[in-house]
C-alpha positions in Angstrom: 17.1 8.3 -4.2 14.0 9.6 -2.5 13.3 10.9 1.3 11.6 9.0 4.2 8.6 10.3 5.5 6.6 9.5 8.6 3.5 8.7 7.7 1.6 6.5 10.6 2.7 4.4 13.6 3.0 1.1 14.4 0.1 1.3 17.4 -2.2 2.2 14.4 -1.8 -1.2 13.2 -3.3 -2.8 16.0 -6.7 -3.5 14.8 -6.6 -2.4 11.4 -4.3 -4.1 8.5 -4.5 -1.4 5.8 -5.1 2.2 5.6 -4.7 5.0 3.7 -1.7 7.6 3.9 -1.4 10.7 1.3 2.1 12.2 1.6 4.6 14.1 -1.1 1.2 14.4 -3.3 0.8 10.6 -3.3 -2.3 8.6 -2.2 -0.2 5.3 -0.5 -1.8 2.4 0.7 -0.2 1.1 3.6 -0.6 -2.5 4.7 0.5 -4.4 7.5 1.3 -8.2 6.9 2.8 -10.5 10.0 5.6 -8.4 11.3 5.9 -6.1 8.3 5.1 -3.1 6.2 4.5 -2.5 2.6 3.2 0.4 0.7 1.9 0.3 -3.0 0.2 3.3 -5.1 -3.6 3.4 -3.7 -5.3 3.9 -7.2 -6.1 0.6 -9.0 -5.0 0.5 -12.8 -7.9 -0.9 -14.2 -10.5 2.3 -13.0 -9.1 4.1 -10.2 -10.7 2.0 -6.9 -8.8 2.3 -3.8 -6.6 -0.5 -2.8 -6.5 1.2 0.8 -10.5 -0.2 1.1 -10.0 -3.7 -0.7 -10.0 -7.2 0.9 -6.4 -7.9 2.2 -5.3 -11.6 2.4 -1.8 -12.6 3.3 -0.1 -10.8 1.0 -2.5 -9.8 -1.8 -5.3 -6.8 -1.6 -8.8 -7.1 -4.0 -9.6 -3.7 -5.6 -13.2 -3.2 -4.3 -14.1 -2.2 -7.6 -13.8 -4.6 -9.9 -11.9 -7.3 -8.0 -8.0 -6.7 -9.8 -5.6 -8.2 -7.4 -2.2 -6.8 -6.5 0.5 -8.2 -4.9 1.2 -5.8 -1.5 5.4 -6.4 -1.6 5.8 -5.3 -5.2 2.7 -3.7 -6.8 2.5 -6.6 -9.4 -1.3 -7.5 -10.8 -2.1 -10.7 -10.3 -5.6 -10.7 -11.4 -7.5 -8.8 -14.1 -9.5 -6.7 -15.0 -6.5 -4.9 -14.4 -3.3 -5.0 -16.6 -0.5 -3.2 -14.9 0.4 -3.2 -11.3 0.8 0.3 -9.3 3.9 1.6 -8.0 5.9 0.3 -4.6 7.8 2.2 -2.0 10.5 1.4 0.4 9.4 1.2 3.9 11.4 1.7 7.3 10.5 1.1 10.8 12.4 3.5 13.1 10.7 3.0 16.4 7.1 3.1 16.7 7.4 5.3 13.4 6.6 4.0 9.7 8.3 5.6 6.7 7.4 5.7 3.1 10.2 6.6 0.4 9.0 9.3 -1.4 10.5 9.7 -4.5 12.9 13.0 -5.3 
């Protein structure tokens, strides 16, 4: 079982959908979708691009690379070039506070 960390607020969502948090080492895109918050590993599998600067709609996020789509609730690819998804972490909202699970 990991920890919770802060790593944004929820007043930083309101213009912005995505953005990038580095926390516990990791590089975590952070993405805002309806009334909810998922984070996945911001380095696409297929040649590193950041998912944190890709094209976010509904629930999916286009590496800006080389287009590879990933699914923003579980990490999953959905689209090649890529051919494994990226990790995902637990989010929390306690307040106006976001947390990321950071693994042990």
């Amino acid at each position: 079982m990991g920890q919770y960390k802060k790593v944004a607020s929820t007043n930083e969502f309101d213009t912005a959908k995505q953005r990038l948090v580095e926390v516990g080492g990791l590089k975590i895109a952070l993405f805002s979708v309806g009334d909810k918050y998922y984070a996945i590993g911001d380095t696409c599998t297929h040649r590193g691009g950041p998912l944190s600067e890709g094209m976010l709609a509904e629930d999916t996020v286009t590496c800006p690379l080389h287009s590879a789509r990933f699914d923003v609730k579980t990490g999953k690819v959905l689209g090649p070039p890529a051919s494994q998804g990226v990790p995902s972490y637990n989010v929390r909202v306690s307040g106006n506070d976001i947390e990321v699970e950071i693994p042990s």
